[in-house]
C-alpha positions in Angstrom: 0.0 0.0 0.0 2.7 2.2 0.3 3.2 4.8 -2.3 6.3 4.0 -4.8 8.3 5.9 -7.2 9.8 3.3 -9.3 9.4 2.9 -13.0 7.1 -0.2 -13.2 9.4 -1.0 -16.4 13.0 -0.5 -15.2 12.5 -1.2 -11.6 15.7 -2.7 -10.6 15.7 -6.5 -10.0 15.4 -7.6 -6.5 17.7 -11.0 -7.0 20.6 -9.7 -5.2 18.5 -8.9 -1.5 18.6 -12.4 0.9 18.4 -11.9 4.5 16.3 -13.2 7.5 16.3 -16.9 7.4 17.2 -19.4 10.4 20.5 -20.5 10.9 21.7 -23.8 9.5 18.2 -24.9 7.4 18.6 -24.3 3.6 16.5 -25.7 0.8 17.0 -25.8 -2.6 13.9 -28.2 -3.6 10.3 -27.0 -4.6 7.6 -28.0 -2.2 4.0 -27.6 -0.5 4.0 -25.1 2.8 2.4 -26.2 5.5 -0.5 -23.9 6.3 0.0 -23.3 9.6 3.4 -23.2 9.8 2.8 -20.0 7.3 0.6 -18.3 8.8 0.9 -18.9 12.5 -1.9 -21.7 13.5 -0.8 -24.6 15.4 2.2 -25.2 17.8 4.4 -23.0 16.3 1.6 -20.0 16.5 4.0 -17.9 18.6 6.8 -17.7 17.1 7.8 -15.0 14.8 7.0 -15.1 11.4 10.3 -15.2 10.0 11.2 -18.5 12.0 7.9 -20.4 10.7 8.6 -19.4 7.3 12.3 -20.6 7.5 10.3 -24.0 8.9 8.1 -24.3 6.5 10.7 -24.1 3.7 13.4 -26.6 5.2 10.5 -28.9 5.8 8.6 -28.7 2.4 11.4 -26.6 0.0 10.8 -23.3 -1.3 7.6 -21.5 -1.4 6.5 -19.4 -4.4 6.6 -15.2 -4.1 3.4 -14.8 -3.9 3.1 -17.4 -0.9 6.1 -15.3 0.8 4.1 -11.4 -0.3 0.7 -13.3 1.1 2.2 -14.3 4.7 4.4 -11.3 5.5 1.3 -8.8 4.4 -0.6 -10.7 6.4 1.2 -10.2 9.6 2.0 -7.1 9.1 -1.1 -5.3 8.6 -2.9 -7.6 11.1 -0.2 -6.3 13.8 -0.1 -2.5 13.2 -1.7 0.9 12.1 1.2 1.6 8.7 0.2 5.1 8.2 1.1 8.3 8.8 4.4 9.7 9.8 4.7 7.1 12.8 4.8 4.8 10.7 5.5 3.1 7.2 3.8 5.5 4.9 1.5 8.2 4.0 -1.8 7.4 1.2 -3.6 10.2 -0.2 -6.4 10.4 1.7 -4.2 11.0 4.6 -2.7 14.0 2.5 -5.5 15.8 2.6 -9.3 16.0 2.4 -10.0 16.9 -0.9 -8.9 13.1 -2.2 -11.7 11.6 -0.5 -14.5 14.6 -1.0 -13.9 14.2 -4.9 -14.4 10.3 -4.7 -17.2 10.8 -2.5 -18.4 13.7 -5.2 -17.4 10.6 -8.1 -19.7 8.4 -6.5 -22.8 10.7 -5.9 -22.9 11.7 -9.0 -22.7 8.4 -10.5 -25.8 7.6 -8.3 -27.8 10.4 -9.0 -27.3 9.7 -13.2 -28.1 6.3 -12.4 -31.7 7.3 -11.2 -30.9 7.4 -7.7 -31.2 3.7 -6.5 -30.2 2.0 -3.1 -27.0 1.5 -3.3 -24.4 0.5 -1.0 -21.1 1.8 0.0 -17.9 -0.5 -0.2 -13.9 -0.2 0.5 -11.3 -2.1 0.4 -8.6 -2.2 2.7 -9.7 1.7 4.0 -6.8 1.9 6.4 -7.5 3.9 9.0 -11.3 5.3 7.3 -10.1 8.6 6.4 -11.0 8.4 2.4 -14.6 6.7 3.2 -15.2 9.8 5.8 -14.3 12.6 3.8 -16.4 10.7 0.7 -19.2 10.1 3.0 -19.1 13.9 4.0 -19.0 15.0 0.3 -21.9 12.8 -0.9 -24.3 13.5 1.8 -24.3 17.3 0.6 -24.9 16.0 -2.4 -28.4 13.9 -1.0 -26.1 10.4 -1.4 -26.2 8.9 2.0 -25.7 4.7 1.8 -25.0 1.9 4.4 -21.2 1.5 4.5 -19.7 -1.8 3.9 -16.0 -1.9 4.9 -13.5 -4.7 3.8 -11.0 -4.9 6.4 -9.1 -8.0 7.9 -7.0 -6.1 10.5 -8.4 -5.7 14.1 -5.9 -3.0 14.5 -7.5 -1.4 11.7 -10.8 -2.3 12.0 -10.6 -0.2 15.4 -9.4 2.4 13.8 -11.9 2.7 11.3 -14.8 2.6 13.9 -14.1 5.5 15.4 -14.3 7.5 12.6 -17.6 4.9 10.4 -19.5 3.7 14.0 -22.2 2.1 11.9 -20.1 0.7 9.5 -20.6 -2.9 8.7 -16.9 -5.1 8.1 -16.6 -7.8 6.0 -13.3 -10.0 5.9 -13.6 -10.9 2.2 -16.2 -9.5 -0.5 -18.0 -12.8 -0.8 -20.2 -11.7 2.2 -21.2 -7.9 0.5 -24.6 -7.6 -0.1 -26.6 -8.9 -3.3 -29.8 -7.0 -3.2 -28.4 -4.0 -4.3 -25.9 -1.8 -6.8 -22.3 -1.6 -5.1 -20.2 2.0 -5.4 -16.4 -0.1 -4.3 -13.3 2.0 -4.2 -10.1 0.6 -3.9 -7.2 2.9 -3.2 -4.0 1.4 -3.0 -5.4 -2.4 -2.0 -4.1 -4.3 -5.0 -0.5 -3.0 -4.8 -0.4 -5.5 -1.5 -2.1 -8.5 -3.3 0.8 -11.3 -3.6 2.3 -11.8 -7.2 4.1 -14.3 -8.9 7.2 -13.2 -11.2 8.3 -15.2 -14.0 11.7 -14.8 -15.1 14.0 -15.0 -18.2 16.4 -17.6 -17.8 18.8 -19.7 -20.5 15.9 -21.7 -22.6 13.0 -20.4 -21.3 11.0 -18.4 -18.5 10.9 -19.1 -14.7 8.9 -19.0 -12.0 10.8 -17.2 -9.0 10.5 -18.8 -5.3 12.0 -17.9 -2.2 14.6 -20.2 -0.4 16.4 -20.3 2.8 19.9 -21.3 2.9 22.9 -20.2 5.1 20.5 -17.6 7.1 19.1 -16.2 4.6 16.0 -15.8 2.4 16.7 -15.5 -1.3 15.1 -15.9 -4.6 15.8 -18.7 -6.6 14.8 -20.0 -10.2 12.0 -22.5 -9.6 10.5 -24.9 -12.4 10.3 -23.7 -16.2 7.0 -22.6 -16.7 5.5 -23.5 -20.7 5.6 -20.5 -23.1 1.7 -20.1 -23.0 1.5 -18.9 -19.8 3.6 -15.8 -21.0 2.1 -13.0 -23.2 3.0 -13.2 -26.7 4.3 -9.8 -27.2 6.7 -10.5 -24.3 8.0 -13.8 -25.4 11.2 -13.0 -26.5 12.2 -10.2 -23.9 16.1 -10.1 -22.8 17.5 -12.8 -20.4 16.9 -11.7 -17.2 13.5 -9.6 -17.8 10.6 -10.4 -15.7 6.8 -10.8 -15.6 5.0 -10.3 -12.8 1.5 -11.6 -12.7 -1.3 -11.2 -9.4 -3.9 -13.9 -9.9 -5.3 -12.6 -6.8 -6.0 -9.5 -8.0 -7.8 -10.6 -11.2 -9.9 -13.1 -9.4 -11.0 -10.3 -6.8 -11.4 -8.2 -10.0 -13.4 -10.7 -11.9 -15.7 -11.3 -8.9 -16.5 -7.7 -8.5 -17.2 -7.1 -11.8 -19.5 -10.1 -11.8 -21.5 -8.4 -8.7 -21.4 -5.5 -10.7 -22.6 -6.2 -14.0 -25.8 -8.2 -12.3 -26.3 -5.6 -9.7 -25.2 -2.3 -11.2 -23.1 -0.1 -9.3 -19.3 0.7 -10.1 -15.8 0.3 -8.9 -13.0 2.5 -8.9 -9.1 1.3 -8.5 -7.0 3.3 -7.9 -3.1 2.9 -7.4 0.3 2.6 -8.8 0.7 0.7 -11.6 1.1 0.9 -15.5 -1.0 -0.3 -18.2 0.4 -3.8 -18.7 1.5 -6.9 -19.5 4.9 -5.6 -19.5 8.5 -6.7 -18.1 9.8 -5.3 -14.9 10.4 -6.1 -11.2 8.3 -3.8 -9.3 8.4 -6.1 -5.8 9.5 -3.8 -3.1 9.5 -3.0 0.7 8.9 0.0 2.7 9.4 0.4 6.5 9.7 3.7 8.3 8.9 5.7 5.0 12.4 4.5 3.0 13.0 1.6 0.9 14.0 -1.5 2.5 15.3 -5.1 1.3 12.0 -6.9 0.6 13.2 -10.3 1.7 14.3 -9.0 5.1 12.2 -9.0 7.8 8.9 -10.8 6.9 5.5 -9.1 8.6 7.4 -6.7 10.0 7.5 -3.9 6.9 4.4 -3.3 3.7 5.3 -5.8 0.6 3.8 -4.2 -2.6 4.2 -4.3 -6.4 3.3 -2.3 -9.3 -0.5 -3.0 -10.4 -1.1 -4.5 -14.0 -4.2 -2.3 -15.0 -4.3 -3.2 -17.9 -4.7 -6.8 -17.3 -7.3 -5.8 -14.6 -9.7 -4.4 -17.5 -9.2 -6.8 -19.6 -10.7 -8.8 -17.0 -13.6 -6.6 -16.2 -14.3 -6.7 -20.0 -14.4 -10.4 -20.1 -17.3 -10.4 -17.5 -18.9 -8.1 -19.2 -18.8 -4.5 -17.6 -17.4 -1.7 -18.9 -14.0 0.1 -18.4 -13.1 3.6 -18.2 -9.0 4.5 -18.2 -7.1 3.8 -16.9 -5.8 7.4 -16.5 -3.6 9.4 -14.5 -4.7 10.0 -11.2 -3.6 13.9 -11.7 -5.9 13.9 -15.1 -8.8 12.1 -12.9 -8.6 14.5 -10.0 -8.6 17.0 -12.3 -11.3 16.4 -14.4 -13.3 16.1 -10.7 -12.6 20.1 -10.1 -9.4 19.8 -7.2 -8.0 22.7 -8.8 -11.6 24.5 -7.6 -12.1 22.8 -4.4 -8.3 23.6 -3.4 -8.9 27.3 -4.0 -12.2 26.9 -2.0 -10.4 25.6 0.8 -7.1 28.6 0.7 -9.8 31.0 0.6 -11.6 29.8 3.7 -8.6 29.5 5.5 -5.8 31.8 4.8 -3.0 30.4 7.0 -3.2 27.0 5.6 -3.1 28.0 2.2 0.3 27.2 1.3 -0.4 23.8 2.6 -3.2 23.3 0.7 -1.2 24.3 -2.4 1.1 21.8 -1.4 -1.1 19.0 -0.8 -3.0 19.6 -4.4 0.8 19.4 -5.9 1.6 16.3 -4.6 -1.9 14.7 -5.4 -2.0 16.1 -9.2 2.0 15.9 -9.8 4.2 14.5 -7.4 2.0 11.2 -7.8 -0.4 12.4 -10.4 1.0 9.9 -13.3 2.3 6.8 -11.3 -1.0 6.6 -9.4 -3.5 5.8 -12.4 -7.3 4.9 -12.0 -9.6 2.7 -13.7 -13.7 2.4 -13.5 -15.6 -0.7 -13.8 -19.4 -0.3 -14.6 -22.5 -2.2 -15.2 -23.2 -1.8 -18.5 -26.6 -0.5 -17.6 -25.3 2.5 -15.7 -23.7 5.9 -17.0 -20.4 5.8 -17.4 -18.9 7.6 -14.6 -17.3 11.2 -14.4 -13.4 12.0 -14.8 -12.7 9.5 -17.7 -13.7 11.9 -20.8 
């Protein structure tokens, strides 16, 4: 979830980084991971996560990336609030207020085009509430005032969030949303922290990259050649050493809200770092105490992310049938929504923040306005929604 600056192209390769593994295990052999030995259940339950990993991988061999992104995510954002300047990172709704009031403007609008129906409000992975407040704040102005639906897995934040959304309703995975009704679902920076897979050039082929343990250390391997299918055509012949990352988690959780979408109307908007993909680049990265960090150090204990692959994400949505809008730069987006207006609104109504709010509405629109990029997904039977034209 943390905000990144790297080229999703020429991010440099994280090969090189191994740290954090128990001393004397090593494992060179692909294999299952025990479950709980992952992710904390059974005997081993209290020990840190670093020493059931190593576990796990001397006992079964080594674990694919994404299993290593899902466990340490897990732990970490189950064990910690990650924002703000105590600690791992700052998201734009923590910037400032406008971010949220012209989402929450977004998704009024949108209603009231679409006739006005009852429609529910959904997030996913709102951190600490901040964006669904402001945007809840914004719409009701606007006459848009739905039950909140909050997707959130960590009792830290979950906490959090309650003091600011009381009558919120949580859910731990979007299977339990509600079905009697349209769906307005933002996502800001949630699929950067899904787990990916990366593929990798190698001599004769592509390979899928695990992570070992050997001589205290976690490290990324080659695993098993993966068959040319599996790798976009236009990519096929990149240079040795490229790399392909692909999230399966994020286009299933795509493809299953654009399902919910399409047969109950509604609309979701992504938004996040990322590039319109497939293309070749290692975008894996950590982030602990605001500055970069080695991702294989320290699992659970800093925010694993990756560069999102919008454009595989439409091409998803389109498949189940929705329609797409971008994705576009989130500085073109917020623009189109009127932040230029709303920031000179709020100077003019307070003076002695002005300069701060100038600030913030640079750093929205510039300093992040063309890595962040957002994308809509519609029913088909709904307008399609404002900031795209």
């Amino acid at each position: 979830m943390a905000a990144a600056s790297l080229d999703p192209i020429t991010a440099p390769p994280t090969a090189q980084f191994g740290v954090g593994c128990a001393p004397g295990t090593s494992s060179t052999a692909r294999g299952a991971v025990d479950p709980e030995l992952a992710s904390g259940r059974g005997d081993e339950a209290a020990a840190p996560l670093a020493d059931r990993l190593a576990r796990a991988i001397t006992l079964a061999g080594p674990i694919s990336l994404a299993q290593f992104m899902a466990a340490a995510n897990q732990q970490y954002y189950a064990t910690r609030d990650p924002l703000g300047s105590g600690g791992d990172f700052t998201t734009a709704p923590e910037i400032s207020q406008m971010f949220g009031e012209l989402i929450g403007l977004w998704g009024a609008d949108l209603w009231d085009r679409a006739g006005r129906p009852h429609a529910a409000w959904v997030e996913l992975g709102p951190g600490r509430g901040t964006l669904s407040t402001d945007a809840l704040r914004a719409a009701g102005k606007a006459g848009f005032a739905p039950p909140v639906h909050l997707v959130e897995t960590s009792p830290v934040l979950r906490a959090a969030q309650a003091e600011r959304l009381p009558h919120a309703t949580w859910h731990d995975a979007i299977d339990t949303l509600p079905t009697d009704r349209p769906l307005i679902v933002i996502a800001n920076e949630f699929f950067d922290a899904l787990p990916i897979r990366q593929l990798v050039k190698g001599a004769g082929g592509w390979f899928e990259r695990l992570v070992a343990c050997q001589d205290t250390l976690f490290l990324p391997i080659a695993g098993k050649q993966v068959p040319d299918g599996v790798i976009p055509e236009a990519l096929r012949d990149a240079a040795a050493g490229s790399v392909i990352e692909t999230s399966p988690a994020s286009v299933a959780i795509l493809r299953s809200l654009a399902q919910r979408i399409v047969a109950q109307g509604g609309a979701l908007l992504v938004v996040d770092y990322g590039y319109d993909g497939p293309a070749v680049g290692d975008t894996l990265q950590a982030v602990r105490g605001h500055a970069y960090a080695n991702p294989y150090e320290a699992p659970g204990e800093q925010d694993l992310t990756a560069h999102v692959d919008f454009g595989t994400l439409a091409a998803a949505a389109i498949v189940e049938g929705a329609q797409v809008a971008g994705p576009i730069g989130q500085g073109a987006f917020l623009g189109a929504l009127g932040i230029a207006a709303r920031a000179a609104a709020l100077a003019k109504a307070a003076p002695d923040r002005a300069e701060g709010i100038t600030a913030d509405h640079q750093r929205l629109t510039q300093a992040m306005g063309t890595l962040f990029q957002v994308l809509a997904v519609s029913s088909p039977d709904w307008p399609l929604p404002a900031g795209f034209a």
